[in-house]
Structures are given as structure tokens and as C-alpha cells.
N, C-alpha and C positions, 0 to 999 in steps of 0.2 A: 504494500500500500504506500503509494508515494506520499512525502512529505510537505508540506509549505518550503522547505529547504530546497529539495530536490525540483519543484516549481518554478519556485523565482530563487533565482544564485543573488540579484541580491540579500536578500534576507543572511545567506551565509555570509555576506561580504561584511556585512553591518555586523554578525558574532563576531568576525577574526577582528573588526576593529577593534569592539570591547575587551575582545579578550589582549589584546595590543596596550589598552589603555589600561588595563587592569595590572598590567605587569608591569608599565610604567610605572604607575603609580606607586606599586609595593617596593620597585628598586629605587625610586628615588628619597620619599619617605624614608626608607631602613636606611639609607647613607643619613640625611635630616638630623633620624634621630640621634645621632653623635655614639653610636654605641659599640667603635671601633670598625664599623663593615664601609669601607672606601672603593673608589671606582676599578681599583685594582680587584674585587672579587665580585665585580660586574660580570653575570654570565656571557662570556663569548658572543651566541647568539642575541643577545640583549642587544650590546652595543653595536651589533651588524644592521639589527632593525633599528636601533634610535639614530647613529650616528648619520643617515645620508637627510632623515626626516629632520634632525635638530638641525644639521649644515643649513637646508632647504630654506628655514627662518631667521637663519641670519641678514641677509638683505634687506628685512625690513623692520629689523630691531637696531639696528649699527643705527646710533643717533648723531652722529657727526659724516660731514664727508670725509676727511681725514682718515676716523675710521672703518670706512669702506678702502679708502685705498691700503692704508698698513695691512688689513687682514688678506687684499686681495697680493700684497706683496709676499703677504706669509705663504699664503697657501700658495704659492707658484714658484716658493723657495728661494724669494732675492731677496728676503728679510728674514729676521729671528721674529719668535714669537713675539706679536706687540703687544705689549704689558700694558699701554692706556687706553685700549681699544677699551669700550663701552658700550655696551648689550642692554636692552631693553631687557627687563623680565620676561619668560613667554610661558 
């Protein structure tokens, strides 16, 4: 007997986001709470799926032009990491 799933894909699109969101949420939270657990025992897979999604929102949290170009010098490797670059919250 098919499912509302198996009918409309998206429906399952909308679970895998929740469940995307849900594990955000617990790995960022557990680093939060200060209780020794830091980005270093981020699950591998974790950071595969947040790191291209968090990249993706930098362009439009960088609150200076300045820091659009230092970060775009970082990432293209003719700069060190720029230390006064400044991020919106997201």
C-alpha cells in the first residue's frame, strides 16, 4: 500500500530537511553548552553537510565591503585567514 511518501517525494524532501535541522541543532547546542565537546569531535559527515550550506550564507552576512574582499582573498589562498572579517549572526 503506497504511502503519502512514496506519492509526493516532496513530502520526503521536507523529512530529510528536519531531520538536517535536527542535527544541526543538537551539534551546535552540545559545542554552546561549554561542556568540553568542540568542532574537533564534529561528526565527519556533519561538517560535509553544514560546511558548503554555512559557506553558501556568507555573502550576505559579511557587513562590510572590505570584508567580502579579505574573505574572498582567503578563500582563493593570496591571504591568511582574516581575523576582522565580520559575520552577521545566521
Amino acid at each position: 500500500m503506497p504511502t503519502d511518501l512514496d506519492t509526493n517525494p516532496e513530502h520526503a524532501i521536507g523529512l530529510c530537511r528536519t531531520a538536517h535541522a535536527r542535527l544541526e541543532e543538537v551539534e551546535m547546542h552540545h559545542l554552546d553548552l561549554g561542556l568540553g565537546y568542540q568542532p574537533a569531535d564534529w561528526p565527519d559527515d556533519y561538517v560535509a553537510w553544514a560546511l558548503p550550506r554555512l559557506l553558501a550564507t556568507v555573502p550576505s552576512r559579511l557587513r562590510r565591503d572590505e570584508d567580502a574582499r579579505a574573505f574572498v582573498a582567503w578563500l582563493s589562498g593570496r591571504e591568511p585567514v582574516p581575523a576582522a572579517v565580520q559575520l552577521e549572526p545566521w
